[in-house]
N, C-alpha and C positions, 0 to 999 in steps of 0.2 A: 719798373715805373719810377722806384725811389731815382734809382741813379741818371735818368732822362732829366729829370733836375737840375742836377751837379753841373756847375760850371766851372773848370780849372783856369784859371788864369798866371800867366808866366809874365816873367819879363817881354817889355814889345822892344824896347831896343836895344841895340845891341852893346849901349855901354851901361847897362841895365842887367843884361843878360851872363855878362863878362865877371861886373861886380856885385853879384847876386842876395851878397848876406847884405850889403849897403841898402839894396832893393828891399829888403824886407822889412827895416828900422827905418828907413826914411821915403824910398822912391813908391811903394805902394800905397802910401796915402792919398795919391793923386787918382792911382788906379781905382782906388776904393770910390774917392768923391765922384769920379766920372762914372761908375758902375752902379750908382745910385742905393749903396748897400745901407741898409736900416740896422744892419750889426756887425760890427765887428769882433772875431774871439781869437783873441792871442793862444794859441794852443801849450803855447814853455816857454810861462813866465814871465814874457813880453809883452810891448805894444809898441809901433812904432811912434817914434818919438816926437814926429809933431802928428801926431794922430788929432789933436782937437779939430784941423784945418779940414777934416774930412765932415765933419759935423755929422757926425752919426753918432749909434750907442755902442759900449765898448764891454767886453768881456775880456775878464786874464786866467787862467790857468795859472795857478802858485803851484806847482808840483813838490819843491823842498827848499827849504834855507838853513841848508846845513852848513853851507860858506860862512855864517852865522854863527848858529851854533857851535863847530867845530871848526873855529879857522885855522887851527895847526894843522889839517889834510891842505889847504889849498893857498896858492902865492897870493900875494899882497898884491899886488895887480888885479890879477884874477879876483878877487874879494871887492877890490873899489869900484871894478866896471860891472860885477854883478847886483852888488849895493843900488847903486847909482839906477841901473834900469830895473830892476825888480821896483824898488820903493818910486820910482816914478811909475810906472804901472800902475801899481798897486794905489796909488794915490787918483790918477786921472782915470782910472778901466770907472765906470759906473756898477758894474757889477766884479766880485773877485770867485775866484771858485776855487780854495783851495781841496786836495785831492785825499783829506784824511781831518779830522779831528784835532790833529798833532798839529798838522801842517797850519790850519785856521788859527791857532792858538799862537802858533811862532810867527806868522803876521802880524799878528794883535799885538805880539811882546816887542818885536823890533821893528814896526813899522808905525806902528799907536794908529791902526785904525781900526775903524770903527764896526763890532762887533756885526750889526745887522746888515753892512755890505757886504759880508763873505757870508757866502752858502757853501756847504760841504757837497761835493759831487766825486764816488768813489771811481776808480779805477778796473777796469775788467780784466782777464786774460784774455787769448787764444782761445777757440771753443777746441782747437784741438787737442787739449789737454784734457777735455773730458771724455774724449771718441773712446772707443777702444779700439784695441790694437791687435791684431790677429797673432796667435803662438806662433807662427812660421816669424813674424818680423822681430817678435821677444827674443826668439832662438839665435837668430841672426845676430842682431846687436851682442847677445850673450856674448857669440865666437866669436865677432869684429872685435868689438873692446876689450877682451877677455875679464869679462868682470866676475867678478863673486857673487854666489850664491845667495846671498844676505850680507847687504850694506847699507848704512843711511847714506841717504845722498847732499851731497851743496850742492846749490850753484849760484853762480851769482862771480864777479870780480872777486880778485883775491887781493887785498888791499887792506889796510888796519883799520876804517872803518867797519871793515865788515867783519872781522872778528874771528875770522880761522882760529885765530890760537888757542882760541878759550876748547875747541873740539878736540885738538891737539891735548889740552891739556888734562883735558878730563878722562881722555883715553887711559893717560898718567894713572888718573885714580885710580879707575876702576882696575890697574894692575895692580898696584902698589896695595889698595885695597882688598885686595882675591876678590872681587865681587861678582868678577865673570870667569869660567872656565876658559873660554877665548874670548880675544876683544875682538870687537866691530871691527868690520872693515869700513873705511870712511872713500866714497867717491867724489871729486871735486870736480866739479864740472865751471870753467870758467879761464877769464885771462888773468894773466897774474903780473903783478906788478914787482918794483922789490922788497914787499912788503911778504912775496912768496919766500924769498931765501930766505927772512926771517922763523916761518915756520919748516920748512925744510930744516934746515940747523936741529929746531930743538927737536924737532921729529926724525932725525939723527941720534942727536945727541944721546937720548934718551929709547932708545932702542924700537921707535915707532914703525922705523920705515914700511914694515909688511905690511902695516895696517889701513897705506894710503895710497890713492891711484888719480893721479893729476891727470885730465884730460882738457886741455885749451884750445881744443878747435870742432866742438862735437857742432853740426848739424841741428838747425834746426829741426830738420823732419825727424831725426834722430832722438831728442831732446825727450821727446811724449815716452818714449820707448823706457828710457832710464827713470823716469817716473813709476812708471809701470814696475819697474823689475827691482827697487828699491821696498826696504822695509820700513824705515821711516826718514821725514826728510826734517835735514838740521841748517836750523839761519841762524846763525850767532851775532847779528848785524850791530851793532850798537845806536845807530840813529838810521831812520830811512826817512823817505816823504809817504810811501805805503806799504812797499814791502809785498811786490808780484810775486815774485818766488813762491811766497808762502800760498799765493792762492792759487799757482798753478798747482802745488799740493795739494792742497784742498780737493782744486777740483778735479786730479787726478787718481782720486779717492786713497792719499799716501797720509797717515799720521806725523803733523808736525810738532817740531820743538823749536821754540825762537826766543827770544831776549827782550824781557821787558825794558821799559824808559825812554818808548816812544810809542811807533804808531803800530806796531806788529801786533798787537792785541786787538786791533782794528779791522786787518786782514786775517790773520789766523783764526778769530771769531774764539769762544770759550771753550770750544773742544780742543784745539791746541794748548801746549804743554809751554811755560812759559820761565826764564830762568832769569838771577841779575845779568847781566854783560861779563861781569868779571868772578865770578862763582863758579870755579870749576869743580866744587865739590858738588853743587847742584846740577849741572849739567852733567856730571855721571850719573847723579843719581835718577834723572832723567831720562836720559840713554839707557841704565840700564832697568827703569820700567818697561818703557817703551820696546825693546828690544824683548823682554825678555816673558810681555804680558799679551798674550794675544788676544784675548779677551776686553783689557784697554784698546789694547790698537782697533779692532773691529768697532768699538765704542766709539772713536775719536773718528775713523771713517765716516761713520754715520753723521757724526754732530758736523764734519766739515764740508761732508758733500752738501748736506743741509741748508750750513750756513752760507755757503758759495750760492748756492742756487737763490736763496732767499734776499739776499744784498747786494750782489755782484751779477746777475741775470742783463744780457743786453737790453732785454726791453724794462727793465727798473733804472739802471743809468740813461738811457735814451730819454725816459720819461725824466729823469730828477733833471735831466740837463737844459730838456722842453719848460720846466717850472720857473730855471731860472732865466732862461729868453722871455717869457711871458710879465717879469717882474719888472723887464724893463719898462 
């Protein structure tokens, strides 16, 4: 009945249809005024840019302004054209919704607007991430991937935002320091950029290589499996907009470790294990709780299946999302 509702609308002609992203920043506004819509919601970040001529109400999705925060990851270019239509959005949407606490607060710092037009509206996963998985498709994956018995897993890009090195490094400790009879095996699940040879090298260099298994092209259907068969799961990220990863942990019922000085504290919820970015002596010493406490870990299961279900639930985001349509 919900989806008897839904109306898709595509481009109607064909030089519309041809240059489709132009279609979405400027040509759809026409579509919108003639379809007599009472709202419009930019889903990333946007609005098209003469949106006022539609004369309706206006919703934006801020996801992240890391381009911002961190503009040594991204070209000068790329930073001007994002600048430019994020903060027009942000300025003309009547309502803003950024996707985290974090994110709400880095509008307010580099856009100067105003406090009571952004409402926080979190982010959900996949519910297949909380299904279970049957022992014949755990087995399976085992022998396809040829993974190990016990490992923490990443996933996410491999990129110096997101902080591989610090896991790399803390591996370091915990040899250097005898703290574990064997170290972790680390699974990385994700694309790598060249920001991967970077850790390659020192995980070389420094005699890691057995300890880690790069895989860049796993399957989503695959994806729940490796959740499943991991001990605990590690996000060393240094900035996010929310930080899914961690809640597909969560809600995979896997014990997470992630890096504070953003919004991971948001998604990971209190039962998550939480480190600096650049502290790799802490991040062994976390690893090697986690790894080594099964009794935490069963602790931290609890508190994040919890917290997922309690903030993150489709019909709580459906609802906060319904709160903010009604505001207009």
């Amino acid at each position: 009945p919900t989806l008897s509702k839904v109306k898709l609308h595509f481009p109607l002609s064909s030089l519309w249809r041809r240059f489709s992203s132009l279609w979405r920043v400027w040509g759809i506004t026409e579509d919108i005024k003639n379809d007599d819509v009472n709202i419009f919601h930019g889903l990333s970040n946007e609005l098209p840019l003469n949106i006022t001529r539609a004369k309706c109400k206006t919703v934006v999705t801020v996801h992240d302004l890391i381009f911002l925060h961190c503009p040594q990851y991204y070209h000068l270019v790329d930073r001007w054209i994002y600048r430019y239509k994020f903060r027009k959005s942000c300025r003309q949407a009547d309502k803003i919704i950024a996707v985290s606490e974090f994110t709400k607060k880095e509008i307010i710092r580099y856009f100067d607007i105003t406090e009571s037009k952004i409402e926080v509206v979190y982010q959900g996963c996949d519910p297949v991430f909380g299904e279970p998985v049957s022992k014949t498709k755990l087995e399976k994956i085992m022998v396809e991937y040829n993974l190990p018995s016990k490992f923490l897993l990443y996933v996410g890009s491999i990129e110096e935002r997101k902080n591989l090195m610090l896991v790399a490094k803390a591996l370091k400790v915990i040899r250097d320091d005898n703290m574990m009879e064997y170290l972790p095996k680390v699974v990385v699940v994700g694309k790598g950029t060249s920001y991967l040879e970077q850790v390659k090298s020192y995980i070389n260099d420094n005699d890691l290589s057995d300890c880690f298994f790069f895989f860049h092209n796993v399957s989503f259907h695959d994806l729940p499996s490796f959740y499943k068969l991991a001990t605990a799961f590690v996000y060393p990220s240094r900035i996010e907009g929310f930080g899914i990863p961690l809640l597909e942990a969560l809600t995979s019922g896997l014990p997470a470790i992630g890096c504070s000085g953003s919004c991971l504290e948001e998604a990971g919820g209190p039962g998550s294990v939480y480190v600096k970015p650049d502290d790799a002596q802490s991040m062994a010493k976390a690893v090697f709780s986690v790894f080594n406490d099964e009794k935490l870990r069963d602790d931290m299961i609890v508190q994040g299946l919890k917290y997922a279900k309690d903030n993150f639930s489709d019909e709580k985001l459906s609802d906060d999302l319904m709160k903010v349509y009604e505001m207009l």
